[in-house]
HTML snippet that shows the backbone in 3Dmol.js (N, CA, C, O; Angstrom):
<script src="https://3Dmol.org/build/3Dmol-min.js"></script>
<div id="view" style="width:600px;height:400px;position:relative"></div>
<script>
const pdb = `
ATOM      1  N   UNK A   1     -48.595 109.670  17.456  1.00  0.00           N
ATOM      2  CA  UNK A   1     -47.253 109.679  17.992  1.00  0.00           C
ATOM      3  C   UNK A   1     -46.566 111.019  17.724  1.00  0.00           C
ATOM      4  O   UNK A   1     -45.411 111.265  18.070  1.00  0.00           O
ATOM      5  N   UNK A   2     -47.258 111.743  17.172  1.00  0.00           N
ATOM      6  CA  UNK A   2     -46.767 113.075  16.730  1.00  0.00           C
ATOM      7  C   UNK A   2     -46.583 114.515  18.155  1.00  0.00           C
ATOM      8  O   UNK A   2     -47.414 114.537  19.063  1.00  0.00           O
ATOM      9  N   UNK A   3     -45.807 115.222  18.126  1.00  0.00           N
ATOM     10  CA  UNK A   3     -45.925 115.729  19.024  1.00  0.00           C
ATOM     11  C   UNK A   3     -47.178 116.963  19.910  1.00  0.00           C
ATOM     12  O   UNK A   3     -47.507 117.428  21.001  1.00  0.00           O
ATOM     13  N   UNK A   4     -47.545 116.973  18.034  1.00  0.00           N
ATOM     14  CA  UNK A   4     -48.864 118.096  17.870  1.00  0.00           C
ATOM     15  C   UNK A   4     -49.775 117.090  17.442  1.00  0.00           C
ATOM     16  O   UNK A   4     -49.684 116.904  16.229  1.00  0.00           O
ATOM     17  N   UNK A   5     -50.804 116.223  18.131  1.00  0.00           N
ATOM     18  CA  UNK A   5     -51.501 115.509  17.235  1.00  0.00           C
ATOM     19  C   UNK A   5     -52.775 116.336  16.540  1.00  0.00           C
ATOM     20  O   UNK A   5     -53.452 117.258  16.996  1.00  0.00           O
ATOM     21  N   UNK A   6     -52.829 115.708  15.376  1.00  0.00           N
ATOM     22  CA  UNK A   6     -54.261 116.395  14.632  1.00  0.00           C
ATOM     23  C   UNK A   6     -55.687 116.201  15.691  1.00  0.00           C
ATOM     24  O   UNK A   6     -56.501 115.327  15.987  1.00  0.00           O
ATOM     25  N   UNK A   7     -55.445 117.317  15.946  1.00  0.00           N
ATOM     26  CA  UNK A   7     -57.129 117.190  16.986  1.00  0.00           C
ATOM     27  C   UNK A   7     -58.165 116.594  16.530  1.00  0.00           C
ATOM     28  O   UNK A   7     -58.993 116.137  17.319  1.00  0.00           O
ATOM     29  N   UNK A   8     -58.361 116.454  14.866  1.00  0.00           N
ATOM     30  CA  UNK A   8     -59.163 115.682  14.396  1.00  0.00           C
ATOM     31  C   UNK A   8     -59.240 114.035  15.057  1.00  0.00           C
ATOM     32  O   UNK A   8     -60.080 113.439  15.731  1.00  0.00           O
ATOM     33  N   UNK A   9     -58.037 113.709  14.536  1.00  0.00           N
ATOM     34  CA  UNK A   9     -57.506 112.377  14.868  1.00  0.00           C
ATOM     35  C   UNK A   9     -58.457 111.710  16.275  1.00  0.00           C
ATOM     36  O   UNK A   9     -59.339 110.863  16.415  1.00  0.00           O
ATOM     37  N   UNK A  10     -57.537 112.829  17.333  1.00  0.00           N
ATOM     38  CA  UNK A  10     -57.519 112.344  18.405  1.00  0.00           C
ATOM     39  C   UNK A  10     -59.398 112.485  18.959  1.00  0.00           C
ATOM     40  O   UNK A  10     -59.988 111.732  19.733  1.00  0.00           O
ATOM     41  N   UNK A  11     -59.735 113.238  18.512  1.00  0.00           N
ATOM     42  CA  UNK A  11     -61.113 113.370  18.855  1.00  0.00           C
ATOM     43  C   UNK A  11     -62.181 111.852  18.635  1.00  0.00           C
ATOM     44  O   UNK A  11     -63.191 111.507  19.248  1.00  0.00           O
ATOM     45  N   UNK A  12     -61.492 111.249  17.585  1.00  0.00           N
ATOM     46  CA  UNK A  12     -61.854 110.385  16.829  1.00  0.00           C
ATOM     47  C   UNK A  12     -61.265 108.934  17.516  1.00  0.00           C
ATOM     48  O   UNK A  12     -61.898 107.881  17.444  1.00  0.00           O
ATOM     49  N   UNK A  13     -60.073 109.053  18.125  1.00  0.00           N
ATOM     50  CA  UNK A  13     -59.682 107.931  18.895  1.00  0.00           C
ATOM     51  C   UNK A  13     -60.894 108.309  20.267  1.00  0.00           C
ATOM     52  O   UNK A  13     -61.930 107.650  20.356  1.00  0.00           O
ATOM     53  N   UNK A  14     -60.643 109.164  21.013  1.00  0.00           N
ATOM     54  CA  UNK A  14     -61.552 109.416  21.807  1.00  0.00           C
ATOM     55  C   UNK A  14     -62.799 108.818  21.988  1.00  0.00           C
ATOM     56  O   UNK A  14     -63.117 108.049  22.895  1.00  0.00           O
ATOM     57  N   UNK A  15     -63.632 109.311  20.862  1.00  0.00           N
ATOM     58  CA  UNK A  15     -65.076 108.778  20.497  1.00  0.00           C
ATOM     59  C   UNK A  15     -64.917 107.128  20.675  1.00  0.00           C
ATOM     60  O   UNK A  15     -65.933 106.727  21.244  1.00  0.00           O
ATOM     61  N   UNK A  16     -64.174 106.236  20.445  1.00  0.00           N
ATOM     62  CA  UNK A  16     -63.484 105.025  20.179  1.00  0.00           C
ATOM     63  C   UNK A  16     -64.002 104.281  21.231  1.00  0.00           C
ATOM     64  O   UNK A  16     -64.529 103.177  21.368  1.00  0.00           O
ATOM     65  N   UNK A  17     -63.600 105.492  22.133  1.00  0.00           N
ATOM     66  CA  UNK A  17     -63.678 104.661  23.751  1.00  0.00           C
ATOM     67  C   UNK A  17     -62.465 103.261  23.893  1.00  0.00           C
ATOM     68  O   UNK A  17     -61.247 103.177  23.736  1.00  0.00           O
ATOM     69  N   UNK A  18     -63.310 102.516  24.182  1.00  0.00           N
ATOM     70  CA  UNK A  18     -62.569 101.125  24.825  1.00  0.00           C
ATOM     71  C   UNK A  18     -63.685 100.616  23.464  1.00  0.00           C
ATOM     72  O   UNK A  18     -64.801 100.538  23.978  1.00  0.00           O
ATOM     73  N   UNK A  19     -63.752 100.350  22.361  1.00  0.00           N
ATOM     74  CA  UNK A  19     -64.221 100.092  21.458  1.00  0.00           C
ATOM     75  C   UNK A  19     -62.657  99.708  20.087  1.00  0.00           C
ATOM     76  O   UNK A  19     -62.474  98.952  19.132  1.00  0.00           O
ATOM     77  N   UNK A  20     -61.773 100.949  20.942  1.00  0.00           N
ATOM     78  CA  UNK A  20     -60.548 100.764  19.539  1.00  0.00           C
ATOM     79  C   UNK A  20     -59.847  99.791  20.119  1.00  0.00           C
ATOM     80  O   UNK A  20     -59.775  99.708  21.345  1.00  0.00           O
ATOM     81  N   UNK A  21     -59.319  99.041  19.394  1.00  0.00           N
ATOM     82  CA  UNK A  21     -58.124  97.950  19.169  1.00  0.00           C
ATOM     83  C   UNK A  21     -56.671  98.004  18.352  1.00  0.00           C
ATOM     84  O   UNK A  21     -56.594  98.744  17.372  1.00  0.00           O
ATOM     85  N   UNK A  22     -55.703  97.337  18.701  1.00  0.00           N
ATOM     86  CA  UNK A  22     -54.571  97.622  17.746  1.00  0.00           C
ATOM     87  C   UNK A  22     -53.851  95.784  17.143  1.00  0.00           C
ATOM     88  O   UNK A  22     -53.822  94.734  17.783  1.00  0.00           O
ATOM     89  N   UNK A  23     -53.591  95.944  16.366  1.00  0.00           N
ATOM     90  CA  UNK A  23     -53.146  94.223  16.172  1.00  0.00           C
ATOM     91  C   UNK A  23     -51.294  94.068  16.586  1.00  0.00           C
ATOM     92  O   UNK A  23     -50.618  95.093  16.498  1.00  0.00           O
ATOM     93  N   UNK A  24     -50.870  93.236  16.857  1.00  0.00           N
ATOM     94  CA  UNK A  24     -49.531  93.349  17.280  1.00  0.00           C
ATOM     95  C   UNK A  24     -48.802  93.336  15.911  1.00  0.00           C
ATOM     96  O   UNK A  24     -47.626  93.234  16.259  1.00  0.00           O
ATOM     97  N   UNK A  25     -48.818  93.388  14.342  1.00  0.00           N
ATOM     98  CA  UNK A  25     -48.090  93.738  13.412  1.00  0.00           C
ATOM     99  C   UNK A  25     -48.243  95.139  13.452  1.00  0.00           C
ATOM    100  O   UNK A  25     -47.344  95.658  12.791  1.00  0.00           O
ATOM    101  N   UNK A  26     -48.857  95.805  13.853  1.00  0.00           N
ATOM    102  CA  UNK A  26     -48.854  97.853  14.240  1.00  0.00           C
ATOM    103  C   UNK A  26     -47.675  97.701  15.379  1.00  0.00           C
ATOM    104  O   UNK A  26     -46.543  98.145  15.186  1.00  0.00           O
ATOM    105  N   UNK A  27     -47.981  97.170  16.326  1.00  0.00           N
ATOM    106  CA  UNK A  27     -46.936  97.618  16.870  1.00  0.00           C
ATOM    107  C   UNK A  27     -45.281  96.930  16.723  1.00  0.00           C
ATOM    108  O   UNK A  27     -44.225  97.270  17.258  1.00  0.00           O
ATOM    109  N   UNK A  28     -45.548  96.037  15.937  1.00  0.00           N
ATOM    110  CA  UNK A  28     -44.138  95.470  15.911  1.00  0.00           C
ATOM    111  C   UNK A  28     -43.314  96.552  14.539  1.00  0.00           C
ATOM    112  O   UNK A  28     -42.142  96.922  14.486  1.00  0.00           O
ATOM    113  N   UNK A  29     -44.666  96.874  13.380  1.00  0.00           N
ATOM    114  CA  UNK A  29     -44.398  97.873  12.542  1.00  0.00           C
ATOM    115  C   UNK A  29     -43.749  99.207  12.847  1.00  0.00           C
ATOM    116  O   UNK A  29     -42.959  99.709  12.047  1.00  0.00           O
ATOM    117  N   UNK A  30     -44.160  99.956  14.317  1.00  0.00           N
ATOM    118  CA  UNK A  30     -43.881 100.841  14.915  1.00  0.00           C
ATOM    119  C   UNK A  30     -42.691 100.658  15.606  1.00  0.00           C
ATOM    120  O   UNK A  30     -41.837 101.511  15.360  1.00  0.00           O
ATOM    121  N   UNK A  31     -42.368  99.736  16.451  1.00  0.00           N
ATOM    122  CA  UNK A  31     -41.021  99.338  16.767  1.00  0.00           C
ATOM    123  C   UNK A  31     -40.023  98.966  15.995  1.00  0.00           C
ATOM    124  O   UNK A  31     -38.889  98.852  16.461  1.00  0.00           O
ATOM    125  N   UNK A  32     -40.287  98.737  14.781  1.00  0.00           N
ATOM    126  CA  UNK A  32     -39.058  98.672  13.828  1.00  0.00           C
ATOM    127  C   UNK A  32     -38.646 100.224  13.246  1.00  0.00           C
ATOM    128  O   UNK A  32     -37.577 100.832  13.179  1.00  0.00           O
ATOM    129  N   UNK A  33     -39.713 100.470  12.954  1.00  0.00           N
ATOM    130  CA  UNK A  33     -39.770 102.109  12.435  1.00  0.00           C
ATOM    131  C   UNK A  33     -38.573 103.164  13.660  1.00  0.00           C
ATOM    132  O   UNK A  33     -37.731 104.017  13.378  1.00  0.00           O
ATOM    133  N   UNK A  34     -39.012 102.604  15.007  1.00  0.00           N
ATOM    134  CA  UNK A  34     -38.590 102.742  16.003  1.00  0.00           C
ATOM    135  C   UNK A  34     -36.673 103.028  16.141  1.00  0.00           C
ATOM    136  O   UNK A  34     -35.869 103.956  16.234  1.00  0.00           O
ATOM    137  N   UNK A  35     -36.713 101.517  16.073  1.00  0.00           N
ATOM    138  CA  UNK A  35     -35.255 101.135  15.942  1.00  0.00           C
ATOM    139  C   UNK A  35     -34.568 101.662  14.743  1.00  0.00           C
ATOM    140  O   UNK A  35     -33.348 101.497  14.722  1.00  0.00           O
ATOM    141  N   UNK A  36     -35.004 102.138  13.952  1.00  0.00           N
ATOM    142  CA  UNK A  36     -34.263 102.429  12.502  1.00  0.00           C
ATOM    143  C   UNK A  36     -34.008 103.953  13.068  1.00  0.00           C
ATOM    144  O   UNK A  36     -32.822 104.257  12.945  1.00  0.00           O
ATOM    145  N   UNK A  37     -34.728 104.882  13.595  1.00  0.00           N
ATOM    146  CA  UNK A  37     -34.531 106.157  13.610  1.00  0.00           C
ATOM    147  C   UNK A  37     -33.878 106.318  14.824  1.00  0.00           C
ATOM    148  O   UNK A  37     -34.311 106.050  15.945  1.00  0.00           O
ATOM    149  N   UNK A  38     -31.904 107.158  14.247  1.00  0.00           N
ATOM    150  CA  UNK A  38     -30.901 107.067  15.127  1.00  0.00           C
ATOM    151  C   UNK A  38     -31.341 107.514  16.575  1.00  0.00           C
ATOM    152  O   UNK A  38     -32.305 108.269  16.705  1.00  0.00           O
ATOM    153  N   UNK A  39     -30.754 107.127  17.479  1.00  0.00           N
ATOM    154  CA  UNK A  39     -30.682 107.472  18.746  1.00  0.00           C
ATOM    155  C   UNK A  39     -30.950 108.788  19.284  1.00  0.00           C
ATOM    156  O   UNK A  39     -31.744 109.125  20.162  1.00  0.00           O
ATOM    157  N   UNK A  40     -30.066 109.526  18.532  1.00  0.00           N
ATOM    158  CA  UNK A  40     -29.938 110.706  19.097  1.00  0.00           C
ATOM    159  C   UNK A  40     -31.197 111.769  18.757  1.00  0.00           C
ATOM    160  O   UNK A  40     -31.362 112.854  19.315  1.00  0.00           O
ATOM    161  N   UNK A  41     -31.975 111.236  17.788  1.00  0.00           N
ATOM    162  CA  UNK A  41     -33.360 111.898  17.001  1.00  0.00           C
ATOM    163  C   UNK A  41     -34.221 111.590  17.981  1.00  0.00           C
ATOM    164  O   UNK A  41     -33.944 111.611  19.180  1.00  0.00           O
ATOM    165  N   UNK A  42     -35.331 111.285  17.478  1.00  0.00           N
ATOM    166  CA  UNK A  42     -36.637 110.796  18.165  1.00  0.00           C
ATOM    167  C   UNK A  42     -37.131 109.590  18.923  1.00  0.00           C
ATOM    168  O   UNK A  42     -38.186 109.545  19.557  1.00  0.00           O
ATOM    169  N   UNK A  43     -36.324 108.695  18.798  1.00  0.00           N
ATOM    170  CA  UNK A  43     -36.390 108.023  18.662  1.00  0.00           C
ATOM    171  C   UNK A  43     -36.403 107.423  20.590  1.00  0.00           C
ATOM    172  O   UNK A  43     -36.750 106.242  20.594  1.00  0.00           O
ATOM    173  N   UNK A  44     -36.218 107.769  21.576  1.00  0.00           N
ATOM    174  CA  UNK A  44     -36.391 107.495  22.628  1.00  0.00           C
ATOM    175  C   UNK A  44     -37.823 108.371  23.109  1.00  0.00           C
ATOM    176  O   UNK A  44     -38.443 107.773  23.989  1.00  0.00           O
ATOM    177  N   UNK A  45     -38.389 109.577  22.710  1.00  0.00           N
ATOM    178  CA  UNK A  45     -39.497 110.056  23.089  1.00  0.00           C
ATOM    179  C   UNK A  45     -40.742 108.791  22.108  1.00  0.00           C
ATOM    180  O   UNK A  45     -41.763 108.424  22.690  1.00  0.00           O
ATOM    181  N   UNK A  46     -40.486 108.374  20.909  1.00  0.00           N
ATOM    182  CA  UNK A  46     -41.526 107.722  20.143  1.00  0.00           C
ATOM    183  C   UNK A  46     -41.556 106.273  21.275  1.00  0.00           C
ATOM    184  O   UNK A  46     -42.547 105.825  21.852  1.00  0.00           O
ATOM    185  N   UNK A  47     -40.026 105.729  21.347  1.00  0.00           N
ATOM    186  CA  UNK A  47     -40.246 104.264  21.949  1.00  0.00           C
ATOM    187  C   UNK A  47     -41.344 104.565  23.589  1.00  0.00           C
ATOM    188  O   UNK A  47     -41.970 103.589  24.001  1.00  0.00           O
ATOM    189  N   UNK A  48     -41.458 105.874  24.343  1.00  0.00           N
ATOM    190  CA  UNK A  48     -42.055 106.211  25.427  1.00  0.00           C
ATOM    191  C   UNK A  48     -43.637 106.185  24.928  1.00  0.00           C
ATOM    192  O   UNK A  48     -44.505 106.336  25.789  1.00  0.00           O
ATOM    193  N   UNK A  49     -43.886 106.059  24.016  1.00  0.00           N
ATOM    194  CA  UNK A  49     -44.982 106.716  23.418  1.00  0.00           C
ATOM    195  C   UNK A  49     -45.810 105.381  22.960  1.00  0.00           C
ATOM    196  O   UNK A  49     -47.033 105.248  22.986  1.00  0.00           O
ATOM    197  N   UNK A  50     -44.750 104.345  22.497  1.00  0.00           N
ATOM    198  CA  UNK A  50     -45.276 103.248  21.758  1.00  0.00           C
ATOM    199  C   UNK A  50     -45.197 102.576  23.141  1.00  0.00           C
ATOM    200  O   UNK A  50     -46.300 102.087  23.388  1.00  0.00           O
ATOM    201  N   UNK A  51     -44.303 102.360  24.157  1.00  0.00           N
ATOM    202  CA  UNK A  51     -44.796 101.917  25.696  1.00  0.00           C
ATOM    203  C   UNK A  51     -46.196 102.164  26.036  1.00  0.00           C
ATOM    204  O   UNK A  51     -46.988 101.234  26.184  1.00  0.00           O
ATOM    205  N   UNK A  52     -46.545 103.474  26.172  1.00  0.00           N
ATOM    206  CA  UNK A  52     -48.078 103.748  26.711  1.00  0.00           C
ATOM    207  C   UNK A  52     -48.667 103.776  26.002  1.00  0.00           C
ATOM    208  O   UNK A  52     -49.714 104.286  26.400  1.00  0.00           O
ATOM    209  N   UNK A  53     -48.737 103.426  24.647  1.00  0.00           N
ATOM    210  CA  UNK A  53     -50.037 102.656  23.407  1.00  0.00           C
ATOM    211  C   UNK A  53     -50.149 101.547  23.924  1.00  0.00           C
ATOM    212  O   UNK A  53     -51.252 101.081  24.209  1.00  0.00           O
ATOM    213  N   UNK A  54     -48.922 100.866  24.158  1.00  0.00           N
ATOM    214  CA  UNK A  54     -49.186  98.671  24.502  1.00  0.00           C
ATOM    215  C   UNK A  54     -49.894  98.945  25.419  1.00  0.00           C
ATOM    216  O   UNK A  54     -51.017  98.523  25.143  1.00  0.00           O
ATOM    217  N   UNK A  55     -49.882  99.688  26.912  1.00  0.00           N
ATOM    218  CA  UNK A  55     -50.340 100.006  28.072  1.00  0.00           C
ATOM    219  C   UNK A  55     -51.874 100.133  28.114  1.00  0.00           C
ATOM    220  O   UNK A  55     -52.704  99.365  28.602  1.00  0.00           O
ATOM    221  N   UNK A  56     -52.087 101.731  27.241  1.00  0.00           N
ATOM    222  CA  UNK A  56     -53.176 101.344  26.745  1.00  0.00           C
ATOM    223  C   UNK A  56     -54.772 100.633  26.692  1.00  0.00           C
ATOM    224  O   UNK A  56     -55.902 100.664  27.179  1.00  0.00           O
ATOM    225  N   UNK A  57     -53.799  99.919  25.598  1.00  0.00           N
ATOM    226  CA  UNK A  57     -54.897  99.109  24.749  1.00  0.00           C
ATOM    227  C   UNK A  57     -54.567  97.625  25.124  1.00  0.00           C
ATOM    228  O   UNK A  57     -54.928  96.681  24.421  1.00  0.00           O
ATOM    229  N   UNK A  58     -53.935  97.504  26.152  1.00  0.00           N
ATOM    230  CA  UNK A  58     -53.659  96.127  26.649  1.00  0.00           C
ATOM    231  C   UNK A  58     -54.343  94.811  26.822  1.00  0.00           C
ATOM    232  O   UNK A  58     -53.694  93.778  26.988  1.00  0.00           O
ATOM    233  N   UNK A  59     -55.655  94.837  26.783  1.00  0.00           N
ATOM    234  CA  UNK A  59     -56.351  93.596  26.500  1.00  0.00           C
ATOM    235  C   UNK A  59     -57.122  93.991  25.279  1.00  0.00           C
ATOM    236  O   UNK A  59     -58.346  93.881  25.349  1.00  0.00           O
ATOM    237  N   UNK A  60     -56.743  94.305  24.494  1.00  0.00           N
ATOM    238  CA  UNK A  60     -57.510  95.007  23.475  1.00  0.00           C
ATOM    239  C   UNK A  60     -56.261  95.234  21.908  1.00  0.00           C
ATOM    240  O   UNK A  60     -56.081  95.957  20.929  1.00  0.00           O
ATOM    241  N   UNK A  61     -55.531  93.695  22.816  1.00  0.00           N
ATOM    242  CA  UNK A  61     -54.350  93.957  21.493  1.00  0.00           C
ATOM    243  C   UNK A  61     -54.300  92.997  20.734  1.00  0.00           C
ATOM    244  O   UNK A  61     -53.342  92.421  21.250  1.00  0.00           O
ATOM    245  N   UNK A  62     -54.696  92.141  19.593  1.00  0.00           N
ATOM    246  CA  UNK A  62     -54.639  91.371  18.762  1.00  0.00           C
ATOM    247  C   UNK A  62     -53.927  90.542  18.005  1.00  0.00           C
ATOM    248  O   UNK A  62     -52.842  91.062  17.742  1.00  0.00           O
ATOM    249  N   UNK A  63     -54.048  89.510  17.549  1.00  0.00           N
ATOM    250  CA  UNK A  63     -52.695  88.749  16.874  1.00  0.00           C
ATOM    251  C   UNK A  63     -53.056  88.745  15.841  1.00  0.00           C
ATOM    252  O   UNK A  63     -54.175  88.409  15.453  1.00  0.00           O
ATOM    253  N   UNK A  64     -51.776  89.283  14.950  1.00  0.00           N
ATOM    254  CA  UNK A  64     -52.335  88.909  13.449  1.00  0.00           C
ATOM    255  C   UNK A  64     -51.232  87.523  12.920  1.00  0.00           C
ATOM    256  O   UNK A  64     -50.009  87.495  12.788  1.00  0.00           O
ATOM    257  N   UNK A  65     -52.331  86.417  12.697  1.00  0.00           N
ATOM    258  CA  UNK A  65     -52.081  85.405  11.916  1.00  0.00           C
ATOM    259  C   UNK A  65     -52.335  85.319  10.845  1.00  0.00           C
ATOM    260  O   UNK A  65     -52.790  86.191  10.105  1.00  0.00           O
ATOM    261  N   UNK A  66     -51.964  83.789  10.521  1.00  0.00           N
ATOM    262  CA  UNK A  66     -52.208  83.773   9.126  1.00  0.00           C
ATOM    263  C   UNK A  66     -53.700  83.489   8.593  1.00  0.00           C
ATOM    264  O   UNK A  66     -54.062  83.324   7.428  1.00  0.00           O
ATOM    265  N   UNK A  67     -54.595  83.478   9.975  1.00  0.00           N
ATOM    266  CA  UNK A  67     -56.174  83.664   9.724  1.00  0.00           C
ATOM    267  C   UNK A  67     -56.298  84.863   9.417  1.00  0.00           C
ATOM    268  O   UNK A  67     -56.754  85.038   8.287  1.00  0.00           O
ATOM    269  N   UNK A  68     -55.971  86.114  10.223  1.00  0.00           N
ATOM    270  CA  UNK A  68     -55.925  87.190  10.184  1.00  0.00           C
ATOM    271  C   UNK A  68     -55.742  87.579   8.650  1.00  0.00           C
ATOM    272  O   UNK A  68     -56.728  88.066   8.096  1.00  0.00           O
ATOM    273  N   UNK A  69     -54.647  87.420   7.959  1.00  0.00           N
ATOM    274  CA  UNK A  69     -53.759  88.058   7.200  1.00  0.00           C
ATOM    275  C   UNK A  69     -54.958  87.467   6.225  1.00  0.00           C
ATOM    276  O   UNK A  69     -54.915  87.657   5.010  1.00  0.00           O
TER     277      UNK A  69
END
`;
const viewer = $3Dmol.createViewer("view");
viewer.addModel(pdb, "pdb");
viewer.setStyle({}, {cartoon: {color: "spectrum"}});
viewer.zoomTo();
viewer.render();
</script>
């Protein structure tokens, strides 16, 4: 979500393919993180950002229960 991502990183999501997954406590974690950081900051380029992650990885998004947990 960074604006410069670590090329490492991303090389590494890459490799991932349609292999990576995300669980919906990441993104509900990220949307709170979201909402806390004022308006006028970052906080509308990150919520654009956490849109096209759900987008994404959209059948490839997980529930974390209390099996999970």
């Amino acid at each position: 979500m960074r604006v410069s991502p670590d090329e490492r990183v991303m090389a590494w999501l890459g490799a991932l393919g349609t292999a990576g997954a995300i669980a919906t406590i990441v993104i509900a974690e990220l949307g709170y993180g979201i909402e806390r950081i004022r308006p006028a900051e970052r906080a509308p380029r990150l919520a654009k950002v956490l849109a096209e992650l759900v987008r994404l990885y959209g059948g490839r998004i997980h529930s974390f229960d209390l099996e999970s947990a």
